[in-house]
C-alpha positions in Angstrom: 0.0 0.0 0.0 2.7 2.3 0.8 4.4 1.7 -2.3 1.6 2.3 -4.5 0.8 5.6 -2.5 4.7 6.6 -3.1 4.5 6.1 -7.0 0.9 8.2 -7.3 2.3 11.0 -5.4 5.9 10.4 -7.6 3.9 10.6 -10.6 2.4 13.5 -9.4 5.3 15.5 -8.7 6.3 14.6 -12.2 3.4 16.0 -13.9 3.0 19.2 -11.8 7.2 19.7 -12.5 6.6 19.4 -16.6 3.1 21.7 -16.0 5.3 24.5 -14.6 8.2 24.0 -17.3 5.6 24.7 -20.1 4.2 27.3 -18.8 7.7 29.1 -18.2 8.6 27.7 -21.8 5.7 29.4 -22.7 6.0 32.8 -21.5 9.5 33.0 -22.6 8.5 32.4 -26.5 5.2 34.6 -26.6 6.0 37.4 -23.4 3.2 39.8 -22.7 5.1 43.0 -23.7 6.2 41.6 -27.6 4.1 43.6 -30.6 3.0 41.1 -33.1 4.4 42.1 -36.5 1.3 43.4 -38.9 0.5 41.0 -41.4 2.4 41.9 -44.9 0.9 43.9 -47.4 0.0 41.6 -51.0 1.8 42.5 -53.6 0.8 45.5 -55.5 0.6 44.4 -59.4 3.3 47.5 -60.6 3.6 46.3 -64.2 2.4 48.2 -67.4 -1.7 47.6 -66.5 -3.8 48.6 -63.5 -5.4 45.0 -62.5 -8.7 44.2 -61.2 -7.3 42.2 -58.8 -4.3 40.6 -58.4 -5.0 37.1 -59.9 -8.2 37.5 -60.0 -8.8 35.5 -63.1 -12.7 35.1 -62.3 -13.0 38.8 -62.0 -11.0 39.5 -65.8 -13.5 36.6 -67.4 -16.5 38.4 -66.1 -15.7 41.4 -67.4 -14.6 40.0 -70.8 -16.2 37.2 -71.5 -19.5 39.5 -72.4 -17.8 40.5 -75.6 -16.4 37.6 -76.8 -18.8 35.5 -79.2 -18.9 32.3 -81.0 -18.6 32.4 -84.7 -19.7 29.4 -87.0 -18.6 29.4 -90.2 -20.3 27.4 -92.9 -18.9 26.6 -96.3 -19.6 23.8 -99.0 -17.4 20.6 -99.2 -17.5 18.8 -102.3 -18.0 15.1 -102.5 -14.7 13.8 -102.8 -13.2 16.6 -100.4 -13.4 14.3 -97.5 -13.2 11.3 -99.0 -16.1 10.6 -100.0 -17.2 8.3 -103.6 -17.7 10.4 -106.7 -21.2 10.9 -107.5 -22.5 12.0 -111.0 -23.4 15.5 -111.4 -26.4 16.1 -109.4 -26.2 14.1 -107.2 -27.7 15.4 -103.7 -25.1 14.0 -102.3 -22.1 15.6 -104.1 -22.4 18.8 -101.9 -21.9 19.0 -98.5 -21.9 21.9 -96.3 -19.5 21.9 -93.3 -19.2 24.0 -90.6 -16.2 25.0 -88.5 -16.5 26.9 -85.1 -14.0 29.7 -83.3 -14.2 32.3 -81.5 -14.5 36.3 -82.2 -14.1 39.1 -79.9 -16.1 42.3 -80.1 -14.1 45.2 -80.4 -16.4 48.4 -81.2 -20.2 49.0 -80.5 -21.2 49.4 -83.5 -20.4 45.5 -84.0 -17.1 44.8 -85.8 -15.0 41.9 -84.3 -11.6 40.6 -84.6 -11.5 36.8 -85.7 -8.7 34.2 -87.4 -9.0 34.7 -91.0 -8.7 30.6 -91.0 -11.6 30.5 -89.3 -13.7 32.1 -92.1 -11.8 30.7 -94.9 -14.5 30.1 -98.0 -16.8 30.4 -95.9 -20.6 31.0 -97.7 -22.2 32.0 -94.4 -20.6 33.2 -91.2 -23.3 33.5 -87.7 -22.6 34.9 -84.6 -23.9 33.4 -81.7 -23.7 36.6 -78.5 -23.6 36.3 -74.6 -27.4 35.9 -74.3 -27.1 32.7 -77.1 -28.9 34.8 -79.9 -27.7 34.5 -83.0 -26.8 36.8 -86.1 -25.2 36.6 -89.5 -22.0 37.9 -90.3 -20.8 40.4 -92.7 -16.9 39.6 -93.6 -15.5 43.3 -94.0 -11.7 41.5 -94.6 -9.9 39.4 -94.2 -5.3 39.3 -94.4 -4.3 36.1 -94.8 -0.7 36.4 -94.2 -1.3 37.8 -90.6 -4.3 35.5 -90.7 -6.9 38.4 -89.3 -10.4 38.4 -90.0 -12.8 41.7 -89.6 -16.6 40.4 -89.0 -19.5 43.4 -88.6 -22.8 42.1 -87.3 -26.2 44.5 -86.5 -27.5 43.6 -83.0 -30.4 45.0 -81.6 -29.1 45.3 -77.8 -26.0 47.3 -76.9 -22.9 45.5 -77.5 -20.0 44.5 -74.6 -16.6 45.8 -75.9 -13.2 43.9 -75.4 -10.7 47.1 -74.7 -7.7 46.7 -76.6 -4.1 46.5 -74.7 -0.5 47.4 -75.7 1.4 44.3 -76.4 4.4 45.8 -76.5 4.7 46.0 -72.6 4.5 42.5 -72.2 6.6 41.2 -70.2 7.7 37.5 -70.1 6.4 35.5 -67.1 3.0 37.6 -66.2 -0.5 36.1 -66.4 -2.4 35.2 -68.9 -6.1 34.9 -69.7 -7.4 33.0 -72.4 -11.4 32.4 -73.7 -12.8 30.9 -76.1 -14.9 27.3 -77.8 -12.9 24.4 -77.8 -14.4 21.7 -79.3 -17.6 23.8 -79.2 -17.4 23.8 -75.4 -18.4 27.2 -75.3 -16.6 30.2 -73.5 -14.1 28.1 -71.2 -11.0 29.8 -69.7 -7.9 28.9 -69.3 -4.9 30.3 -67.4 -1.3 30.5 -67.8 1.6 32.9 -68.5 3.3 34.8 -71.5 6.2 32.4 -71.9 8.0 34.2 -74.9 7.1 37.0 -77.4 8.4 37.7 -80.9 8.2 34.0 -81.8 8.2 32.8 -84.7 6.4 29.5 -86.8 6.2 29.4 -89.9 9.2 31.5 -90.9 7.0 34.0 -92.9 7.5 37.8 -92.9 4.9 39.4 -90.7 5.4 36.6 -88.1 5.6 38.0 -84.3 4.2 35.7 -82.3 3.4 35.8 -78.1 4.0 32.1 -77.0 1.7 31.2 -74.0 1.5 28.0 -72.0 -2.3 28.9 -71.6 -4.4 26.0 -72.6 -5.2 26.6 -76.6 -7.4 24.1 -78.6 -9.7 23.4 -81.6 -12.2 26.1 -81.4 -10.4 28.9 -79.1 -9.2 30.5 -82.6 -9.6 34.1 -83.2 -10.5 33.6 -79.3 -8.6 36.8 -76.6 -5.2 36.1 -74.6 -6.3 39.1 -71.9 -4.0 40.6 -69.1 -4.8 40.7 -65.6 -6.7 44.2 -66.4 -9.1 42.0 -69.2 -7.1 44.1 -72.1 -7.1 42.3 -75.1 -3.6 41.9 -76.2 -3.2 38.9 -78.6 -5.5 36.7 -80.6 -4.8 32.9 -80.0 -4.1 31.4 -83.2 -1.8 28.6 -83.2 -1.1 25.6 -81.6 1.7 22.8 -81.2 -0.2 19.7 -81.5 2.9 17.9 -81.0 3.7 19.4 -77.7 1.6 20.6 -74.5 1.5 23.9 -73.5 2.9 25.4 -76.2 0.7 27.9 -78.0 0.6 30.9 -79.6 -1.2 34.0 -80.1 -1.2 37.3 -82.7 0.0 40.4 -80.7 -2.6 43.5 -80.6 -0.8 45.8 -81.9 0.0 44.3 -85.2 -3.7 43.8 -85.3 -4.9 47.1 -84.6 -2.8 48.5 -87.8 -4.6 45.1 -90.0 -8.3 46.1 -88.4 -7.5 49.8 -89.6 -6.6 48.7 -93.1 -9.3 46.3 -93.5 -12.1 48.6 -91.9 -10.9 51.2 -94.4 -9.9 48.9 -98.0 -11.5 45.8 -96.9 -8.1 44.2 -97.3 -4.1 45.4 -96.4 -2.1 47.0 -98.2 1.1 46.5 -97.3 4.7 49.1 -98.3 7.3 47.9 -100.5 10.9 49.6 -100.1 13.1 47.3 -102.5 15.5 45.8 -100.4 16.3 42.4 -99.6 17.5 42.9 -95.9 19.7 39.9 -93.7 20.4 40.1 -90.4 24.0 40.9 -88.7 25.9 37.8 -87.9 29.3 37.9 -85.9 31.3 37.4 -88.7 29.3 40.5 -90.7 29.5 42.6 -87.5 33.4 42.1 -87.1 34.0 42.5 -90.7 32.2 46.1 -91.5 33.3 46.9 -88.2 30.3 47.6 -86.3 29.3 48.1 -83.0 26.6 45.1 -82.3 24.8 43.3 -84.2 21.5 45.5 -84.0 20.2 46.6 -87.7 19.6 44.9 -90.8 22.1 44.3 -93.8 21.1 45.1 -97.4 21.9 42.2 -99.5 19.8 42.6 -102.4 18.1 46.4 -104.0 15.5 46.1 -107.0 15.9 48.3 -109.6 14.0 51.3 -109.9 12.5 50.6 -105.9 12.1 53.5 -103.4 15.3 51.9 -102.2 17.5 52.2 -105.5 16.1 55.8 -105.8 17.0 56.8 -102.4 20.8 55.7 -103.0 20.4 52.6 -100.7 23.7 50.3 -102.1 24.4 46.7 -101.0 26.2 46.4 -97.4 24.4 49.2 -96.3 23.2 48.6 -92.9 19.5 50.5 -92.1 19.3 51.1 -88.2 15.9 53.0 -88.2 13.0 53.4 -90.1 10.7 56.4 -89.7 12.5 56.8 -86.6 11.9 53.7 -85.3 15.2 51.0 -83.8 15.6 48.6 -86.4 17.1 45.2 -84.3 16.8 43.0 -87.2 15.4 41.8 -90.5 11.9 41.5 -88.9 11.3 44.4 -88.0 12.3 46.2 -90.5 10.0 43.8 -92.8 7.3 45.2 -90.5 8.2 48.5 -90.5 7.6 48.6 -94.4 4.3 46.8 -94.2 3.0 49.1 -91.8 3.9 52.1 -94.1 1.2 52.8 -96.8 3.0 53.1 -100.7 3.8 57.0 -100.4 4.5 57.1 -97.3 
């Protein structure tokens, strides 16, 4: 008895001796006289936009996703076009009328929209189905195939939602991205994801300037908006890598807004023409004409009688602005010229 009554009041001691150590242990980490540090501030968005929120991507796709728009494009598909058996002339079956789907974006009230010029390729009716699923026809004001633009107009009796239009050249690699559009026909999803590169290139033609974004593209988001975090428009999603994921690519607004201009005004682009055949600076060029950098773009080639020959422009000239503007290479002065109407 006396031994059990000496290990209760042993174990006692214990406990009471490990109930005083944590409170001590306690007070020492969290005294009564220590401030507690203010929570920090979030981030503060300092970039070229003013941001609804910072990440707020449900925020940006409520305040776009009014004026973006569905467009269904329907053209006729001969017989044999898909495979199909040749038929005799006649035939009821030897046309057939398919219909592709994208994605538009509203850009004025008065109902013009920016779409993929592939999207409304030989198209024999183009409809435009709006936020409150009514739907309109199309009228196709232009269309440039080598930027692969596409200008749509479309009446509408209610007031239209307009997409404002960004700056693309204050992109900055690494920032949020939005993305909306149809894939598959699943209509007006969004997608997410960040501006991985810009002035990419794909197909190696001229007016190629590409912002590559790791934003989920598919079948259907063409001609759909890449938005910033202040639900600017600043590219129009265009191409993808089907042999890659997250790998996508999208037309940069401001090479659009000088198309839109042309083709709301001529109903197609006309594009400059200088004369020159320009290469950009290698090493090897830069070191042997004794240049600075390699910045500026080498004249390898002048057509005869051009604006070029005329102006005295001789081969292994090097051309480091146009109208003012850095020329950094070949590219841009190729856009440069386009942008400058004959005359100019």
């Amino acid at each position: 008895m006396k031994q059990i009554l000496k290990l209760t009041f042993v174990m006692t001691l214990i406990a009471v001796i490990s109930t005083i150590t944590l409170i001590s242990l306690f007070k020492m980490l969290y005294p009564k006289n220590v401030v507690q540090r203010p929570a920090l501030p979030a981030l503060n968005f300092s970039g070229a936009y003013s941001p609804i929120i910072q990440n707020d991507i449900s925020v940006v796709y409520e305040r776009a996703n009014p004026a973006v728009v569905r467009v269904t494009a329907t053209r006729v598909v001969q017989g044999n076009e898909e495979g199909d058996l040749d038929f005799p002339e006649g035939h009821p079956d030897v046309d057939k009328r398919s219909r592709g789907v994208g994605t538009g974006c509203i850009v004025d009230k008065s109902g013009y929209i920016i779409t993929n010029q592939h999207v409304i390729d030989s198209a024999e009716q183009v409809r435009i189905r709006l936020i409150d699923n009514s739907e309109v026809p199309a009228e196709v004001i232009g269309a440039d195939k080598a930027t692969d633009i596409a200008l749509l107009k479309i009446s509408a009796k209610n007031t239209l939602s307009v997409m404002p239009l960004g700056d693309s050249s204050r992109l900055r690699v690494g920032e949020t991205v939005v993305a909306i559009g149809n894939p598959y026909s699943y209509d007006r999803s969004v997608t997410t994801g960040i501006i991985s590169a810009t002035g990419r290139k794909v197909f190696n033609t001229l007016y190629e300037d590409y912002i590559q974004t790791d934003a989920a593209i598919n079948v259907g988001n063409s001609g759909g908006p890449l938005l910033n975090l202040a639900g600017e428009l600043i590219g129009i999603n265009t191409v993808i890598r089907a042999d890659a994921n997250g790998i996508s690519f999208a037309i940069p607004i401001n090479q659009i807004k000088q198309i839109i201009a042309q083709l709301k005004t001529y109903r197609r682009v006309v594009r400059g023409f200088l004369g020159v055949q320009p290469d950009n600076i290698s090493n090897e060029i830069r070191d042997g004409l004794k240049l600075d950098n390699n910045n500026g773009a080498l004249v390898t080639h002048i057509t005869n009688d051009s604006a070029a020959a005329k102006a005295g422009l001789q081969v292994y000239d090097v051309i480091i602005k146009f109208g003012g503007k850095p020329v950094f290479n070949k590219d841009t002065l190729y856009r440069y010229i386009a942008e400058t109407a004959p005359g100019g």
